[in-house]
PANUZA-511280 format. One record per residue (C-alpha): chain; y, z, x. Coordinates in steps of 0.2 Angstrom, whole numbers, plus 5000, padded with zeros to 4 digits. Layout:
BEGIN
<'A' <Y Z X>>
...
% end
This chain:
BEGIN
<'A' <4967 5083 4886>>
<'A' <4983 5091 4879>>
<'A' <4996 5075 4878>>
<'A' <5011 5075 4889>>
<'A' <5026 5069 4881>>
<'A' <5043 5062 4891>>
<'A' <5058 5073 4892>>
<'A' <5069 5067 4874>>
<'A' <5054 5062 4865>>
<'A' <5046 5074 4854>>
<'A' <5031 5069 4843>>
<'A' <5038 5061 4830>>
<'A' <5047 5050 4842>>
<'A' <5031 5046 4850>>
<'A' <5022 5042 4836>>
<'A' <5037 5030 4831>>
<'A' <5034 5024 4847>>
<'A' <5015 5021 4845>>
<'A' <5017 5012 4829>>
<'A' <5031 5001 4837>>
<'A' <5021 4994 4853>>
<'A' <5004 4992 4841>>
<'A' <5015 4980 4828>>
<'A' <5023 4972 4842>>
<'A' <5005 4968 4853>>
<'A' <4993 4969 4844>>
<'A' <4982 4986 4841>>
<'A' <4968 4979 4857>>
<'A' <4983 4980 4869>>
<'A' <4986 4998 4865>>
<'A' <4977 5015 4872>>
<'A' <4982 5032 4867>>
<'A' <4967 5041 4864>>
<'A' <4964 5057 4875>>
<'A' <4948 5046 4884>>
<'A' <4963 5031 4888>>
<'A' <4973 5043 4895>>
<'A' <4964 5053 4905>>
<'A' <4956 5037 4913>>
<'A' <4974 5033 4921>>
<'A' <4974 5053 4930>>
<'A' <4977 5050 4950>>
<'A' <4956 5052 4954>>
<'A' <4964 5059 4972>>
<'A' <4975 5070 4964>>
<'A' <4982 5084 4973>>
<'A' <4978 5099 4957>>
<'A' <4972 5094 4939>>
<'A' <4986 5076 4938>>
<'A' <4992 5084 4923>>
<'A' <5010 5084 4931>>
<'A' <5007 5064 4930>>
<'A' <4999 5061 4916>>
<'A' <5003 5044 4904>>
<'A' <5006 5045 4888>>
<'A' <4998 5030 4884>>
<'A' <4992 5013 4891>>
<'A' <4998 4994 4886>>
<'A' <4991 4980 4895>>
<'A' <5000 4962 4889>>
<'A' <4994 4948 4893>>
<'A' <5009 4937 4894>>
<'A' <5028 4937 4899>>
<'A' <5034 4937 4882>>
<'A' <5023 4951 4879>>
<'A' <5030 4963 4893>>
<'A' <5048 4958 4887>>
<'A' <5042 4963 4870>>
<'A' <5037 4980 4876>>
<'A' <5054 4981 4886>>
<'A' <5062 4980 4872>>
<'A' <5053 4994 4859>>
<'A' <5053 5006 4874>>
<'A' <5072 5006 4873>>
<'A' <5073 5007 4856>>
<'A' <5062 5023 4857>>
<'A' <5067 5027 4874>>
<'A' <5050 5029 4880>>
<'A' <5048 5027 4898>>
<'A' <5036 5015 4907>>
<'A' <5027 5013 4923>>
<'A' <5023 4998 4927>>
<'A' <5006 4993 4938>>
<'A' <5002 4977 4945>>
<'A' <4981 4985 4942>>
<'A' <4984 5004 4946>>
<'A' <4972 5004 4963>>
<'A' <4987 5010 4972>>
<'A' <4973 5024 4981>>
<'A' <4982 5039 4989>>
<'A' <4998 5035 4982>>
<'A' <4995 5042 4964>>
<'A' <4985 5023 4958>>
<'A' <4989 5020 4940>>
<'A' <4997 5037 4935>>
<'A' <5016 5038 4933>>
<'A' <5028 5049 4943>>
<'A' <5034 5056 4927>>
<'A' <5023 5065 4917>>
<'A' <5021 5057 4896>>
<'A' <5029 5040 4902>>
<'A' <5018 5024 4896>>
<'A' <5008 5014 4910>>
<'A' <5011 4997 4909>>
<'A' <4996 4990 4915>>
<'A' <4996 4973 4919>>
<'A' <4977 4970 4924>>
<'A' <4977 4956 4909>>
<'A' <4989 4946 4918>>
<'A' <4978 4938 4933>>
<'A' <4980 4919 4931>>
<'A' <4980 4913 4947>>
<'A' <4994 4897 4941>>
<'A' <4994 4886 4955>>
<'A' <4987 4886 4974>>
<'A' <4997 4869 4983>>
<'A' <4985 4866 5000>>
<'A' <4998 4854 5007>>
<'A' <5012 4867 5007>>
<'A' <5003 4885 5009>>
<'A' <5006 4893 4995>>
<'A' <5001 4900 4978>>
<'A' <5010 4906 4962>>
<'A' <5000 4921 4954>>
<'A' <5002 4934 4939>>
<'A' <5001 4953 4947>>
<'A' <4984 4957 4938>>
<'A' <4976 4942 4952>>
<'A' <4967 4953 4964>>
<'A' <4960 4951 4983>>
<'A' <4943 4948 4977>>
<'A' <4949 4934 4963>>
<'A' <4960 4925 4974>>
<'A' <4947 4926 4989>>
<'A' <4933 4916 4978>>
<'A' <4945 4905 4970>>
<'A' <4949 4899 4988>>
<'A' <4930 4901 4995>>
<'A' <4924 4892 4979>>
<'A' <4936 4876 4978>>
<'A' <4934 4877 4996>>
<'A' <4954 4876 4999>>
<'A' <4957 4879 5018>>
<'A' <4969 4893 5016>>
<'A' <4966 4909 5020>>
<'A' <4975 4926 5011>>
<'A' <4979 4943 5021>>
<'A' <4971 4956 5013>>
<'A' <4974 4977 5014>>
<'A' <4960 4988 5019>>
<'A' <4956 4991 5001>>
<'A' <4952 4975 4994>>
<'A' <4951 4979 4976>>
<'A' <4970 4979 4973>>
<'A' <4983 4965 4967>>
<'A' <4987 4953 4979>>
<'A' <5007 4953 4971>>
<'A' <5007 4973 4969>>
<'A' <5004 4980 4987>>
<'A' <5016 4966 4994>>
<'A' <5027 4976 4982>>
<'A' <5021 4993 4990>>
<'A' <5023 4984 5006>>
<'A' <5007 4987 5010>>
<'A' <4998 4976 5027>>
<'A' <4984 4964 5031>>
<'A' <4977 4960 5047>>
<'A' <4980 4941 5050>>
<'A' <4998 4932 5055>>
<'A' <5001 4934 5038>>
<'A' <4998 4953 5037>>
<'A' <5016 4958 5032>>
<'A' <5011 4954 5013>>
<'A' <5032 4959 5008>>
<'A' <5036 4943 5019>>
<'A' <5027 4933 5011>>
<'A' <5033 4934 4995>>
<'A' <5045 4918 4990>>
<'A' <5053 4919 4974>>
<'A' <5049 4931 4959>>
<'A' <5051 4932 4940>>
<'A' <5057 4947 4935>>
<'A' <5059 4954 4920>>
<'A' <5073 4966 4919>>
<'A' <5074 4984 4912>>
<'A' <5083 4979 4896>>
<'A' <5071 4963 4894>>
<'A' <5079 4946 4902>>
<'A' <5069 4934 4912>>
<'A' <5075 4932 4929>>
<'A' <5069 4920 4944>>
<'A' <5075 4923 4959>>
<'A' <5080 4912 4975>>
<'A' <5077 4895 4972>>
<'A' <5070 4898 4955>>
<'A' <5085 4902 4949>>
<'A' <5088 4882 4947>>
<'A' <5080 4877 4930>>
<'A' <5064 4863 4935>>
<'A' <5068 4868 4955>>
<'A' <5055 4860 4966>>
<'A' <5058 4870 4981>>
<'A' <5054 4889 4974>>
<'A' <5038 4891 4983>>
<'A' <5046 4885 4998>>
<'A' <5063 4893 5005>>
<'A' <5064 4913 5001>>
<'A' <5083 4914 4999>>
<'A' <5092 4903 4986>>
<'A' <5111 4901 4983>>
<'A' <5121 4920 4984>>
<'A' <5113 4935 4986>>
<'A' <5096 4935 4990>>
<'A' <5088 4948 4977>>
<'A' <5068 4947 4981>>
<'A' <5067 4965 4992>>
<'A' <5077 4974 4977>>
<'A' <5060 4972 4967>>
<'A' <5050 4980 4981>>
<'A' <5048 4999 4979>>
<'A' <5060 5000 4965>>
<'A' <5060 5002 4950>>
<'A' <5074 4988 4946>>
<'A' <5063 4977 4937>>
<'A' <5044 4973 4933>>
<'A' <5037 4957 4945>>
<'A' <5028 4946 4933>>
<'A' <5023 4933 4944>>
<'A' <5028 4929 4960>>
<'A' <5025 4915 4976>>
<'A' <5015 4920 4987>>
<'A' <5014 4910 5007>>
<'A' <4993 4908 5012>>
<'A' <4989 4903 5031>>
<'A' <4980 4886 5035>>
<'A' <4965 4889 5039>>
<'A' <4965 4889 5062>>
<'A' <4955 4879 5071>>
<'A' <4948 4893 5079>>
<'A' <4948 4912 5079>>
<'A' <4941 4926 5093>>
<'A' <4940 4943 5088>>
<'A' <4936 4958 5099>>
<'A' <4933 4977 5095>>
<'A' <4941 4989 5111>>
<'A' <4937 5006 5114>>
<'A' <4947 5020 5121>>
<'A' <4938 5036 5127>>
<'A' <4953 5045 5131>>
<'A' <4967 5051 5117>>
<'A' <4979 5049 5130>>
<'A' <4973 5031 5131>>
<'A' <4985 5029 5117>>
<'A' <5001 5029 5126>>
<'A' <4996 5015 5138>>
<'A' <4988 5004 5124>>
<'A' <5001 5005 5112>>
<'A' <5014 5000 5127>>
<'A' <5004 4986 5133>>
<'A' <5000 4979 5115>>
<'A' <5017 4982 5110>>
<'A' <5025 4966 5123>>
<'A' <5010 4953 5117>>
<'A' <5014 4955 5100>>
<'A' <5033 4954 5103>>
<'A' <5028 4939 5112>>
<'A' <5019 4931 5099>>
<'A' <5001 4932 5110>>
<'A' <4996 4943 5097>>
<'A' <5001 4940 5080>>
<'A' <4994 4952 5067>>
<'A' <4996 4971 5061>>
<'A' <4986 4982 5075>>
<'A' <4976 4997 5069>>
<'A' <4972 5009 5082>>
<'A' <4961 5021 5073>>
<'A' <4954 5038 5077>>
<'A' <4934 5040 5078>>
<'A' <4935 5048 5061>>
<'A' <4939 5032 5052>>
<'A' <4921 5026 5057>>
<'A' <4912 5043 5053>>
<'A' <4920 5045 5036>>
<'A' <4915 5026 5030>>
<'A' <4898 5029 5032>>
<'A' <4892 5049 5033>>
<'A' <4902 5064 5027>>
<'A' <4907 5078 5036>>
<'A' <4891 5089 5032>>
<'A' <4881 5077 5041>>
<'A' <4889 5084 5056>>
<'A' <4897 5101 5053>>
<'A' <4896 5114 5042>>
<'A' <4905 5126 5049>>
<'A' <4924 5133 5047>>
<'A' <4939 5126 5052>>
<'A' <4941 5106 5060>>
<'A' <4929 5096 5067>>
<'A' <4924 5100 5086>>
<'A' <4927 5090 5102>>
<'A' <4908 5090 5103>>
<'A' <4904 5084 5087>>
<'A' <4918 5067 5090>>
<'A' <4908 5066 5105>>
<'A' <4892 5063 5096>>
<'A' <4902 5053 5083>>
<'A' <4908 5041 5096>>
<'A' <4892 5038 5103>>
<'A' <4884 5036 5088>>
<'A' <4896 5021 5081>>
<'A' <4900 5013 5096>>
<'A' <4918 5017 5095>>
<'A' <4932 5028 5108>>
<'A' <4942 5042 5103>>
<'A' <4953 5027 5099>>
<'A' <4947 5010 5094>>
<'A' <4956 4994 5089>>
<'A' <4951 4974 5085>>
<'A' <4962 4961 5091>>
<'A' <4961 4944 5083>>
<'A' <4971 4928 5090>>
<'A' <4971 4912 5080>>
<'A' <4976 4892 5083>>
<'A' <4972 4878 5090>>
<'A' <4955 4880 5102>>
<'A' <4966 4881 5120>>
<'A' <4981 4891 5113>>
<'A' <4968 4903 5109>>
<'A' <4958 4900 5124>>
<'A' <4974 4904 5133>>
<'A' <4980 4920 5126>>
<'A' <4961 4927 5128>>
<'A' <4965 4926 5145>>
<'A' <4982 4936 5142>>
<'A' <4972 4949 5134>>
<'A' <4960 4951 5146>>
<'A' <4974 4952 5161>>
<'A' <4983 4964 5151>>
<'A' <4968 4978 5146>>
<'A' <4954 4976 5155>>
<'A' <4962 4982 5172>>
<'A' <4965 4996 5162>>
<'A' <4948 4998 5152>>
<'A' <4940 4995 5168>>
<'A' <4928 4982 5157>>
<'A' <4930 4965 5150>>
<'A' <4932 4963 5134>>
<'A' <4917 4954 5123>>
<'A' <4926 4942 5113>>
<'A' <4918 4934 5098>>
<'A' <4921 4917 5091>>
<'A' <4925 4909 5075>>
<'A' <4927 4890 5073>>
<'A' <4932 4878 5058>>
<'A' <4916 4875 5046>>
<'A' <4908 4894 5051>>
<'A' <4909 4904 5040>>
<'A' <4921 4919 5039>>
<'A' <4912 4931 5030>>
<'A' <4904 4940 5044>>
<'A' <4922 4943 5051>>
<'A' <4931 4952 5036>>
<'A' <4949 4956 5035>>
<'A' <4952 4949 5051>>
<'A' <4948 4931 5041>>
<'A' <4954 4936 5024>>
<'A' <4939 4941 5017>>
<'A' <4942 4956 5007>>
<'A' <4931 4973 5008>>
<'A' <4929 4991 5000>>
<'A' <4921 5000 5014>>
<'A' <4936 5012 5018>>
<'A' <4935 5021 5000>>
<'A' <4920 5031 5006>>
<'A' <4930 5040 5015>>
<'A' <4935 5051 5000>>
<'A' <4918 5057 5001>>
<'A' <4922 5064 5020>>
<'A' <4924 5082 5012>>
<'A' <4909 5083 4998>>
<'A' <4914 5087 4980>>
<'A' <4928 5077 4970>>
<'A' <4935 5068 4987>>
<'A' <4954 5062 4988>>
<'A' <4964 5058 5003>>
<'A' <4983 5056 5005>>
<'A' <4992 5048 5021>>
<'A' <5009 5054 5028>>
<'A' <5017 5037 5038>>
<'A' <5032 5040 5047>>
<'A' <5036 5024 5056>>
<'A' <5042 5025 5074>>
<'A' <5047 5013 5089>>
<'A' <5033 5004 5097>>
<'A' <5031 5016 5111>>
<'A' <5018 5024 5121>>
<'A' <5028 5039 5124>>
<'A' <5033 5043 5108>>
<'A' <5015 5038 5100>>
<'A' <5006 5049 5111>>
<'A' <5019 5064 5109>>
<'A' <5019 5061 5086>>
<'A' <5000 5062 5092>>
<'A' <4997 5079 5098>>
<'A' <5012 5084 5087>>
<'A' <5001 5080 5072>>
<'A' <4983 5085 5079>>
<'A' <4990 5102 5082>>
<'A' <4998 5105 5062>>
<'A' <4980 5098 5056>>
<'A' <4972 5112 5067>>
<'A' <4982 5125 5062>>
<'A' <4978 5120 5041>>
<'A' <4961 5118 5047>>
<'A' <4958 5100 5041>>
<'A' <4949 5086 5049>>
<'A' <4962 5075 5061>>
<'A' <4961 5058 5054>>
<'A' <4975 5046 5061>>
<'A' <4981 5030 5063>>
<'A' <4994 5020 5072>>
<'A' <4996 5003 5065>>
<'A' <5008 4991 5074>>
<'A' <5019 4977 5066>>
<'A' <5032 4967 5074>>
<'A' <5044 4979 5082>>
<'A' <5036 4995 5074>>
<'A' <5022 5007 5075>>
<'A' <5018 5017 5057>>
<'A' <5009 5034 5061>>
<'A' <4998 5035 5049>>
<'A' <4992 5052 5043>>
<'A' <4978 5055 5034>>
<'A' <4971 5070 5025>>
<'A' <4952 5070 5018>>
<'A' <4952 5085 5006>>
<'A' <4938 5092 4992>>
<'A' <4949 5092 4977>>
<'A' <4935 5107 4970>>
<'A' <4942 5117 4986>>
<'A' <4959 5125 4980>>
<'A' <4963 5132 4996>>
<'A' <4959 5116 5005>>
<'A' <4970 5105 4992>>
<'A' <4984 5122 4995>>
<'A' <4984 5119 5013>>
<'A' <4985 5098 5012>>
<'A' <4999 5100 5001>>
<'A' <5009 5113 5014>>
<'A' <5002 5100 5028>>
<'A' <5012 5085 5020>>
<'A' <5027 5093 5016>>
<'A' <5027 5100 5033>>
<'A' <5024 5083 5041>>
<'A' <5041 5076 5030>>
<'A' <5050 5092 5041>>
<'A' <5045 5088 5058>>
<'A' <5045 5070 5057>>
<'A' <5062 5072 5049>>
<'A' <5070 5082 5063>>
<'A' <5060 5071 5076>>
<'A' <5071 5055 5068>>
<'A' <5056 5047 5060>>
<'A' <5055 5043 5040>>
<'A' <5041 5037 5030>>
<'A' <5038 5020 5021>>
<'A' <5026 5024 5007>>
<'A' <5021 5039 4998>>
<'A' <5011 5046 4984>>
<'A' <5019 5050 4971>>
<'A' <5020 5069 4971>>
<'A' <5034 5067 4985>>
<'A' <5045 5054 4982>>
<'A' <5058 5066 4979>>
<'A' <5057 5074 4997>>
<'A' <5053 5060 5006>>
<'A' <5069 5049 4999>>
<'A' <5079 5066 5003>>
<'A' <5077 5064 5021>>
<'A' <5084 5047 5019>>
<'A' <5103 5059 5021>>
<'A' <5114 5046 5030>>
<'A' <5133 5048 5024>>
<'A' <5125 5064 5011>>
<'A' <5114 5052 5005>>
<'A' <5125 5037 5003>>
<'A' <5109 5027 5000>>
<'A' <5103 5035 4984>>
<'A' <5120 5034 4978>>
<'A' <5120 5014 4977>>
<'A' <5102 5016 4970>>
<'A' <5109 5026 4956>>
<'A' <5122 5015 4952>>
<'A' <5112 4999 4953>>
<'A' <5099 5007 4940>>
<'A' <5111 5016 4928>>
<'A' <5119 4997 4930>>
<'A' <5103 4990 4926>>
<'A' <5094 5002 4916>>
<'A' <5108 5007 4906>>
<'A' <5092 5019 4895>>
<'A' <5084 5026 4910>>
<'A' <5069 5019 4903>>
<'A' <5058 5008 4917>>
<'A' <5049 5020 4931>>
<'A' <5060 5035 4930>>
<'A' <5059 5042 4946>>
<'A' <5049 5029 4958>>
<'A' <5055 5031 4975>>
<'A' <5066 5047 4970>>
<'A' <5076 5034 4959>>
<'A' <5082 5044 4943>>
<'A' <5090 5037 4930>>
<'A' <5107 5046 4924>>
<'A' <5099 5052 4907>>
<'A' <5086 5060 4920>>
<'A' <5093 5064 4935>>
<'A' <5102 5080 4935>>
<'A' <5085 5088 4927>>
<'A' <5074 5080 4940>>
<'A' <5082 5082 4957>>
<'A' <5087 5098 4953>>
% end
């Protein structure tokens, strides 16, 4: 594959580069071969992934080393894109915004350096993934349990940077974070909240510290490169009930989401809800010629014979409460006052209790799982998919309204409708998902003109979304325009203030440094 290089480096500068980071960490640590490269392409990418291709790979082991590599990339002002271990799936994974930058890959860096039972926490290095942590628990048989995403093979500290979700009390993985070392874009070591004191005993245990508290400027920035950080774990409950609910109807989404909405702001329900279309089950375990194989999107037939076949609605959701035996004896019967009028059913609840073990019951116990990346597969050839997440009010109303609003525009590009509303706190995220054949041009044409669309309508509707691939950070942070973007403005000025070299993620979020900016958000 022909090498990308970063705007303002030309080969010889690259080459300098190249020699630099190999004398500073060792040749092993380095990968710049076409093979090293090309492993690093987005595997969902929207085209070829050229447009994001690295330039290189280095993957320090240590603190010292990353500050090391901070340091040679602003001598040579070669750009770097930090990963925590590049499974970022949907969102670009490892490859960087800008094309020829160097991914740091921090894979390497994974020791789990202290789990503290009393206190419910742990310190970990961002290359500690679910699966890691999950054993290291399950094997010292430590009653704590961890939240973990819906694709378990990521790090535990990166997608609480990408504010990614769980499905326990615990589920808001950012939250949970209590004090971070950073190391900034010219190299320093910093610690933030408590750890600011030198030898302070209280780090892991109070999130804000003495002045400003500086933890979210790490998340979804690219103001400094997380190198390990505290992490908050849930005591293992007494006990645990779990149930499945099914909603024939998509209209059933307005009354559920309104019902669901008031146990979880009154702390009856307490984890991240996902109410997910029948598609999420058909496309984890059979693709779509299994069904169809004609033009256009799937037919109400065929999702009634997908339904039927997985047990699951047009909708379907799992709650899970957790706690002392009675509490969650209690709120069972909340639930059940609360849906089954409306289901016109009860609900079948399934128990877990201290000493069973959790495996059988997955996320909803920490135990991490890699079933949802089949659904690539959904379209046959080289699969990908990409989500569009606009994040709305927890209403009924408005759900059910976002719904048909996004069904139709699927339609109309003839792509599968795959959704999901997933409900936090105060919040509902509308998550849009597009299955496409990355072989297909056509298809991949029409999923890119589906996306930006979404951006448009949810836009003018008010809405704006959290999280994005990488191929539309720029648009997506344009429609954050309060005050003519007064936002991006105060970005800006707290990179070019702490990336005086433009050189750490150039373009993450739609944050460009100065050296860059007039080019790229041209």
């Amino acid at each position: 594959m022909e090498m990308q290089l970063p705007p303002g480096l030309d080969r010889r500068g690259f080459d300098s580069a190249l020699a630099a980071m190999r004398r500073t960490i060792g040749d092993t640590k380095v990968f710049a071969t076409d093979l090293d490269r090309q492993t690093y392409i987005d595997a969902y990418a929207l085209g070829d992934g050229m447009e994001h291709a690295a330039s290189m790979a280095l993957a320090p082991e240590t603190v010292q080393e990353v500050q090391a590599i901070v340091r040679v990339a602003n001598e040579h002002k070669l750009p770097l894109w930090p990963v925590s271990r590049g499974r970022n799936l949907g969102y670009g994974m490892a490859a960087p915004r800008m094309a020829g930058s160097a991914v740091l890959d921090m894979t390497h860096m994974n020791k789990i350096i202290e789990v503290d039972t009393r206190y419910a926490h742990a310190q970990l290095e961002p290359g500690v993934g679910f699966y890691q942590m999950h054993e290291h628990l399950r094997d010292n048989r430590i009653p704590l349990w961890m939240s973990v995403p819906a694709n378990g093979w990521g790090s535990v500290i990166g997608n609480a940077l990408e504010r990614g979700i769980g499905y326990t009390p615990y589920g808001d993985h950012t939250s949970k974070i209590c004090g971070m070392e950073v190391v900034t874009p010219t190299g320093e070591i910093v610690r933030t909240g408590m750890g600011a004191m030198e030898g302070n005993k209280a780090w892991a245990h109070y999130p804000h510290g003495f002045g400003p508290s500086w933890d979210q400027m790490f998340v979804q920035s690219n103001f400094g490169i997380v190198t390990k950080a505290n992490m908050w774990l849930m005591p293992e409950p007494e006990m645990s009930a779990h149930v499945q609910v099914n909603l024939p109807r998509p209209e059933d989404i307005g009354w559920a989401i309104d019902a669901l909405a008031e146990l979880r702001q009154r702390g009856v329900i307490e984890h991240n809800i996902i109410f997910g279309n029948y598609l999420h089950d058909a496309s984890a375990f059979t693709t779509r010629a299994d069904w169809y194989q004609g033009e256009g999107p799937l037919p109400d037939a065929i999702a009634e014979k997908i339904q039927k076949q997985f047990n699951v609605g047009w909708w379907t959701f799992h709650l899970s409460l957790f706690g002392y035996g009675r509490i969650v004896e209690e709120n069972m019967k909340i639930v059940r006052a609360a849906l089954e009028p409306r289901l016109g059913a009860g609900l079948d609840w399934k128990l877990w209790k201290r000493g069973e073990p959790i495996e059988p019951f997955g996320p909803s116990t920490g135990v991490p799982f890699v079933l949802p990346l089949n659904v690539a597969n959904w379209m046959g050839g080289r699969g990908g998919h990409v989500g569009f997440s606009p994040v709305m009010p927890p209403s009924g109303e408005l759900a059910l309204a976002a719904f048909r609003s996004r069904k139709a525009r699927f339609e109309a590009a003839g792509l599968d409708y795959y959704c999901s509303f997933t409900m936090g706190h105060r919040h509902i995220a509308n998550v849009n998902m597009i299955i496409f054949n990355r072989d297909d041009a056509d298809m991949v044409k029409r999923t890119q003109a589906l996306f930006t669309q979404m951006i448009k309508d949810a836009r003018e509707e008010g809405y704006g979304e959290y999280r994005t691939h990488i191929d539309y950070m720029d648009p997506v942070a344009d429609t954050y325009d309060f005050n003519n973007g007064a936002l991006m403005r105060l970005n800006e000025k707290v990179k070019d203030a702490l990336d005086p070299n433009g050189i750490l993620a150039p373009g993450k979020n739609g944050i460009w440094p100065a050296r860059l900016r007039k080019e790229k958000r041209a």
